[in-house]
GUKOL-822471 format. One record per residue (C-alpha): x, y, z; residue in one letter. Coordinates in steps of 0.25 Angstrom, whole numbers, padded with zeros to 4 digits, always signed. Layout:
BEGIN
XYZa/...
END
This chain:
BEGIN
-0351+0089-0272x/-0348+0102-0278x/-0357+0112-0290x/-0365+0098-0292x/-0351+0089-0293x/-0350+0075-0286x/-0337+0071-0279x/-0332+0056-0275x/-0322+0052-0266x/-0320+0037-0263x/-0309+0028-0258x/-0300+0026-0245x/-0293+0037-0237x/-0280+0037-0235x/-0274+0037-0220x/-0270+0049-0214x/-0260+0052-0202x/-0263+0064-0193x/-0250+0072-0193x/-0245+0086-0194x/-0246+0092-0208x/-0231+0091-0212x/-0227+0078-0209x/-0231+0067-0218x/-0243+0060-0217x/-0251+0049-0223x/-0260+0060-0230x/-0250+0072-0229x/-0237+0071-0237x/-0224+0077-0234x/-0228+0092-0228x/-0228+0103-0239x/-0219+0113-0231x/-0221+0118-0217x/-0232+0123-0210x/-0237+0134-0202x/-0247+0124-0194x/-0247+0110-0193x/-0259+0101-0193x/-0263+0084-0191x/-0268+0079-0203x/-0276+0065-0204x/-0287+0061-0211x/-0299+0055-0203x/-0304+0042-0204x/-0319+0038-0208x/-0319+0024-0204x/-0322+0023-0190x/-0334+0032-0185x/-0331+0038-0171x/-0317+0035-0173x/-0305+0046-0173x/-0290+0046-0181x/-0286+0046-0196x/-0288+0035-0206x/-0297+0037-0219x/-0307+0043-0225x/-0314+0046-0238x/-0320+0059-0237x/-0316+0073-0244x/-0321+0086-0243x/-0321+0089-0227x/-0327+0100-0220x/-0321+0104-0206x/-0327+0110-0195x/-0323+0112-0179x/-0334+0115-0169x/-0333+0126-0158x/-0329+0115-0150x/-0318+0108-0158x/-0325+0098-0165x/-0319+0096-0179x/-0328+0089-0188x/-0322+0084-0202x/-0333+0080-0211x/-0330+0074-0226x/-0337+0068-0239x/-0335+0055-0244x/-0343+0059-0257x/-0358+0061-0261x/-0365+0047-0255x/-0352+0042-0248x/-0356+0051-0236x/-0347+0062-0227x/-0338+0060-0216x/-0336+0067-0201x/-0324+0069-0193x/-0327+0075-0180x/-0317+0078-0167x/-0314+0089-0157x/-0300+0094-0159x/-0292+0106-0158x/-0281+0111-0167x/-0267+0107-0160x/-0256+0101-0157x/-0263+0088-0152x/-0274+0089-0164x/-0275+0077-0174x/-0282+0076-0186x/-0285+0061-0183x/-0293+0064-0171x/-0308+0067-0177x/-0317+0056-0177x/-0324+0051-0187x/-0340+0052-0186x/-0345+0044-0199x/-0355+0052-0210x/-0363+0061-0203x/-0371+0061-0216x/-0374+0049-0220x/-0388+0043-0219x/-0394+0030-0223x/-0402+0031-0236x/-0401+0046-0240x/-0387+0046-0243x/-0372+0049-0235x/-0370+0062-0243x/-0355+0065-0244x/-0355+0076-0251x/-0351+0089-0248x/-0350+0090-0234x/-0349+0101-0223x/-0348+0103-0209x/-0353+0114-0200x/-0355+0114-0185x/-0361+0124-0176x/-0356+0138-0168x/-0364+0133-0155x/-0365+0119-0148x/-0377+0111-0144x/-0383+0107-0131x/-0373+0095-0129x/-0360+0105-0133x/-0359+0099-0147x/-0357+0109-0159x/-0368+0103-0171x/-0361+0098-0183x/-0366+0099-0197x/-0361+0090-0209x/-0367+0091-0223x/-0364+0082-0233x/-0370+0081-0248x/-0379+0073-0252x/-0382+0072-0270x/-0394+0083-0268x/-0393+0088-0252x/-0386+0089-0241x/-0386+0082-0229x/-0383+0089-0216x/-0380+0081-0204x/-0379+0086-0190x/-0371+0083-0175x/-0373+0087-0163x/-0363+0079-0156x/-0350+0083-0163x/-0350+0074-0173x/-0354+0062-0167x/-0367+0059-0172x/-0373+0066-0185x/-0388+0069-0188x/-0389+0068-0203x/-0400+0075-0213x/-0397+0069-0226x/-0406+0079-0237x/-0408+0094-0231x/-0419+0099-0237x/-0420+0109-0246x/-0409+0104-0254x/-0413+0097-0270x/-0397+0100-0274x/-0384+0105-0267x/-0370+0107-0267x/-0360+0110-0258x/-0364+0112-0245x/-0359+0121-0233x/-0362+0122-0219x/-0361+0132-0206x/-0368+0132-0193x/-0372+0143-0181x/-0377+0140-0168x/-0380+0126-0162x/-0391+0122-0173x/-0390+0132-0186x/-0382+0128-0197x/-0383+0134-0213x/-0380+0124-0224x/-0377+0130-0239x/-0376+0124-0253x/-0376+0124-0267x/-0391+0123-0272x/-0389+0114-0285x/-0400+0120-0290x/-0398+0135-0291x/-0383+0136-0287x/-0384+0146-0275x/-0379+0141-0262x/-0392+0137-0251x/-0393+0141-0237x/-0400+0130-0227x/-0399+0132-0212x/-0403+0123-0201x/-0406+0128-0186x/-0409+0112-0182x/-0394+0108-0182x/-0393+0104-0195x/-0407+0095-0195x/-0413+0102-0207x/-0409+0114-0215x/-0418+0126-0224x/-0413+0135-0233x/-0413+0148-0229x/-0407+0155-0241x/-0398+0154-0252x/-0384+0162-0251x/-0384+0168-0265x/-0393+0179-0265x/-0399+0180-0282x/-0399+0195-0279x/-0384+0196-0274x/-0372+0199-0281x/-0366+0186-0282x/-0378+0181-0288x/-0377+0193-0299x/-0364+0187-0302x/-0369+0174-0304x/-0367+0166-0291x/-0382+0161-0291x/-0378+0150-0302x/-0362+0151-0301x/-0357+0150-0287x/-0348+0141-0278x/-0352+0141-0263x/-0342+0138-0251x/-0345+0137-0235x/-0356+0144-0227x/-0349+0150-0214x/-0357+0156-0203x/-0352+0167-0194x/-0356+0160-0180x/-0351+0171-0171x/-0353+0183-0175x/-0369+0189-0178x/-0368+0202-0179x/-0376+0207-0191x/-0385+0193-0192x/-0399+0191-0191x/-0408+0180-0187x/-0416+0172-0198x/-0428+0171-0200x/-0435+0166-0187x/-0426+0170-0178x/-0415+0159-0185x/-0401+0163-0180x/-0394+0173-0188x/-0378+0173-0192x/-0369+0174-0201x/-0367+0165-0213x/-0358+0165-0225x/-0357+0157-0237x/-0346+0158-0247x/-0348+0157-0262x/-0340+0159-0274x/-0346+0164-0289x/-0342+0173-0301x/-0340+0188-0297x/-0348+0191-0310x/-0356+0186-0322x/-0343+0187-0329x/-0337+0175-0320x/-0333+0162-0324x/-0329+0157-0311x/-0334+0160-0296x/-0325+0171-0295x/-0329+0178-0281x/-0332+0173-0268x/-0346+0179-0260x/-0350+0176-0247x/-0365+0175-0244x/-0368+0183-0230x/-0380+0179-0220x/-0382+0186-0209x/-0394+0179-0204x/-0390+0165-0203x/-0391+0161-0219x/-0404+0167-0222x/-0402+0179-0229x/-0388+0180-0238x/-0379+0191-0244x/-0369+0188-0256x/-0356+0195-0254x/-0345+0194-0264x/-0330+0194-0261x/-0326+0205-0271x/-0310+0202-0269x/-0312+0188-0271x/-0316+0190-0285x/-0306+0183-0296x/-0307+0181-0310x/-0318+0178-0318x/-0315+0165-0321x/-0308+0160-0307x/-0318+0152-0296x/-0316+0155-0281x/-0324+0139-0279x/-0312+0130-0277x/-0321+0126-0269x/-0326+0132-0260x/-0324+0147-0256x/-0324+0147-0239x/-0328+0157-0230x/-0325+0156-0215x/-0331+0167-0204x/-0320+0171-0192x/-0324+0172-0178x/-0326+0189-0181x/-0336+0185-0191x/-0326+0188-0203x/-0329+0180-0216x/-0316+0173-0222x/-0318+0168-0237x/-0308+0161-0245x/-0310+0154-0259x/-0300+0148-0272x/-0299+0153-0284x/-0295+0146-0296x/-0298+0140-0309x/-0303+0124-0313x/-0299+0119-0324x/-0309+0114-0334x/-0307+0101-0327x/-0311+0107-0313x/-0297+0105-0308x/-0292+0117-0300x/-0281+0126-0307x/-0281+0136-0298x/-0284+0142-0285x/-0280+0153-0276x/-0284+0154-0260x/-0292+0167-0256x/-0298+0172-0245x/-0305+0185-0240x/-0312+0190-0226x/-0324+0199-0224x/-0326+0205-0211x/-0340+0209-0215x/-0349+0198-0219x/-0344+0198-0233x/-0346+0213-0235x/-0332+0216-0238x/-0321+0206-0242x/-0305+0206-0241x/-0298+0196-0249x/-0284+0189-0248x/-0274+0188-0259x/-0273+0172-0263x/-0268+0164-0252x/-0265+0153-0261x/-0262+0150-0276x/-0262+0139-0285x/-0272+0130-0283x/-0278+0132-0269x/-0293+0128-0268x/-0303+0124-0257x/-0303+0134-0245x/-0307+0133-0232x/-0306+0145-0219x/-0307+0145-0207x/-0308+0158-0199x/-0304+0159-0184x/-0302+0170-0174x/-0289+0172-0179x/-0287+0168-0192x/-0292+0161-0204x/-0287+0147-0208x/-0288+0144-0224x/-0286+0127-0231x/-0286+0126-0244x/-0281+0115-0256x/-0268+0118-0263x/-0261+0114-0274x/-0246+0114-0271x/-0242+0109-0287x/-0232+0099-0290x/-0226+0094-0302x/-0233+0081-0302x/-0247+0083-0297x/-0255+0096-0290x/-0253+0092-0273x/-0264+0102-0265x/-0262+0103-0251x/-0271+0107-0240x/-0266+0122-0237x/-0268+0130-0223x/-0267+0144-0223x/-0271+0156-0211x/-0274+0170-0209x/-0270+0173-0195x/-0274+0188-0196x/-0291+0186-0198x/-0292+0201-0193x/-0286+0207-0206x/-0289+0204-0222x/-0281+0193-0226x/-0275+0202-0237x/-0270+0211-0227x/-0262+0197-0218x/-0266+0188-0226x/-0264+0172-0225x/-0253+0162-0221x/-0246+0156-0232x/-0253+0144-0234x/-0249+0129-0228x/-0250+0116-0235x/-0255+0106-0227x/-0254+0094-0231x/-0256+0089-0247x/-0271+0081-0249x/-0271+0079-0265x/-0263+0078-0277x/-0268+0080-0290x/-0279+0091-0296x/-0290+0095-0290x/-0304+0094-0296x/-0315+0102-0293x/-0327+0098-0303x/-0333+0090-0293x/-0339+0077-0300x/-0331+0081-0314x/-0318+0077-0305x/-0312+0067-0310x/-0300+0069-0301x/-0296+0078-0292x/-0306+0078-0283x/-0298+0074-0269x/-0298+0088-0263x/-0313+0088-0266x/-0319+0104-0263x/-0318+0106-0251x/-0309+0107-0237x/-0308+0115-0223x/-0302+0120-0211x/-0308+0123-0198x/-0303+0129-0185x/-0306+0125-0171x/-0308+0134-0159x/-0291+0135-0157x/-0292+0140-0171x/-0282+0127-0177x/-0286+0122-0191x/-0293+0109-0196x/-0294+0104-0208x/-0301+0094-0218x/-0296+0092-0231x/-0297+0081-0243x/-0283+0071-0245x/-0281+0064-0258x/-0282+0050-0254x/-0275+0037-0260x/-0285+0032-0272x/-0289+0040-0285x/-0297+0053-0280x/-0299+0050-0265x/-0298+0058-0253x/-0299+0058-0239x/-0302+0069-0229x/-0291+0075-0218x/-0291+0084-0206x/-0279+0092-0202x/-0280+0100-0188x/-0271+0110-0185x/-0260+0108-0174x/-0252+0121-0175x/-0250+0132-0180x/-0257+0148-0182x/-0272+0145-0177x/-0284+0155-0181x/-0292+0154-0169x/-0308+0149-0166x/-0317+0147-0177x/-0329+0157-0179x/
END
């Protein structure tokens, strides 16, 4: 669900081979030019819970995450009712990696009589282990008017579901990020006024309050209409670094959090125009907005296509990257160009990178490492016949220095997922909708990349969800 909008996805998977990106596979056709790095691709299967290898699935939308000790966790939606879907493995980046080796662990949300959700779905998992040297995983999924949050504390292998959070009457597009063993913050749109709400839960994932809401009425991304007109992206929290935090009220662990949003630089806007980046330095209690000022584009282009992104590196600097473009009057994408920029203070102060794609390049995803910064994002490499989007890999191997200064790698086309426009009106679709809004890359400890992404599958408006890991190739060190 996106701004209100229902999406449906339905129908059988196609089978995927894991191979390297530039051969030709089952869900990969013939390699679009070389590559820099090389990755297996496959596409999990959702038929057999507990069981590993590729095969089918239904699912779309994924989010990605690896834990500090490896384990990758994959989770997808099958669509609003139709419940969400969980991959979960320990696996490096490497020569030996396969994308067919996560296992499948069922729908962590689904719980009988209140619904499976399969909505939006997102996965967070936490900085410190517990007792039995499991890191907590945390899946949200949508349900029509809440989100249910449900919770592991064996890598996956068993789930603890809460189906209705309270406090919720109406959302949107949920986000996730969690600190420490137990604490995790969970951020939406609130259907009712627009603004983005902040819930956290110290109980591992049990119950969550909110705590605040990220768009302050007296900031100034509210005086430029963000209250009523804004798109939200990730929450990120900065889980090493606590210099200049405060503890909440109580005592409650202090760090710091950031959550992206989009909305127009002015009153005179059409379009959501400038990325902003609410700041927290005392665990999500207490926000400042702070504007990207050289992100701003014309009045009439939106940065949403969808969503903007913000990644936080191991020295606690905040990496942001957004599309800009136009829609059509139908919502399909006309336009899109790939940005990012890097603050090294919190949000005070902004550089900003020349486009590091063109065209139509939508839906991006960081990930910042000791090292270097990995960026995925959709893009439409045009043929006469039909648009042809491909999954796109690009790096910035030089973190220490704005990426004006070095800047990016040419971007690499992965392998091609979808033919055809893309839609992004949500329910209005009518086609189009394969690539959904969403996508992401995470890096394990060796600082190699993972993916999840959406495929075209074979009948009229299906998809399926794959996971490429990286075997070689420039690597961007540990994760924050």
């Amino acid at each position: 669900m996106r701004n209100g909008k229902r999406f449906v996805t339905s129908g059988l998977g196609v089978v995927c081979l894991s191979a390297l990106v530039g051969m030709a596979t089952a869900s990969s056709p013939t390699a679009h030019a070389a590559t820099t790095s090389s990755f297996s691709v496959g596409q999990p299967q959702s038929v057999s819970i507990g069981g590993t290898g590729c095969g089918s699935n239904v699912d779309g939308e994924p989010s990605i995450r690896v834990s500090p000790a490896n384990n990758v966790v994959v989770a997808s939606e099958r669509g609003l009712g139709s419940g969400t879907d969980v991959w979960h493995g320990t696996q490096l980046g490497g020569a030996s990696a396969s994308a067919c080796a996560l296992r499948y662990g069922g729908q962590p949300n689904a719980v009988s009589g209140t619904g499976a959700a399969g909505g939006d779905v997102d996965v967070a998992i936490a900085s410190r282990p517990l007792a039995n040297g499991a890191y907590r995983v945390y899946v949200s999924s949508l349900n029509l008017g809440s989100v249910a949050v449900a919770h592991s504390n064996d890598n996956g292998a068993s789930w603890s579901n809460v189906p209705v959070q309270g406090g919720l009457p109406g959302d949107d597009r949920e986000w996730m990020a969690a600190f420490g063993a137990s604490t995790s913050l969970l951020t939406f749109h609130d259907v009712s006024t627009q603004n983005i709400d902040v819930l956290r839960s110290d109980d591992g994932g049990a119950t969550y309050a909110q705590i605040a809401r990220a768009i302050s009425p007296t900031s100034g991304a509210a005086a430029n209409g963000a209250l009523t007109n804004n798109e939200l992206g990730n929450v990120a929290i900065d889980r090493r670094n606590l210099a200049g935090t405060k503890s909440g009220p109580l005592g409650k662990a202090g760090f710091w959090a950031y959550q992206s949003f989009v909305a127009p630089s002015g009153q005179s806007a059409s379009g959501l125009n400038e990325a902003y980046l609410a700041v927290s330095n005392d665990g999500g209690f207490h926000w400042t907005d702070r504007s990207v000022p050289c992100s701003i584009a014309a009045p009439s282009v939106g940065l949403g296509h969808a969503f903007p992104n913000v990644s936080v590196d191991p020295a606690g600097n905040v990496w942001m990257a957004w599309s800009a473009g136009n829609d059509d009057a139908n919502g399909f994408n006309t336009s899109g160009a790939i940005f990012t920029a890097v603050s090294r203070n919190h949000g005070s102060t902004w550089s900003c990178s020349s486009a590091i794609a063109g065209g139509q390049s939508i839906q991006p995803w960081l990930a910042a490492g000791t090292a270097g910064v990995d960026l995925v994002f959709y893009k439409n490499v045009r043929t006469k016949a039909a648009p042809n989007w491909w999954v796109e890999f690009a790096q910035n191997l030089h973190p220490d220095t704005a990426p004006v200064a070095k800047g990016w790698s040419a971007p690499q086309a992965l392998l091609h997922v979808h033919t055809g426009k893309v839609c992004e009106g949500g329910v209005s679709c009518t086609s189009g909708r394969q690539l959904l809004d969403d996508f992401g890359v995470a890096i394990d400890t060796h600082g190699e990349a993972h993916i999840a992404y959406s495929h075209d599958a074979t009948c009229a408006q299906c998809t399926f969800t794959g996971y490429a890991v990286q075997r070689s190739g420039p690597t961007i060190g540990a994760p924050n």
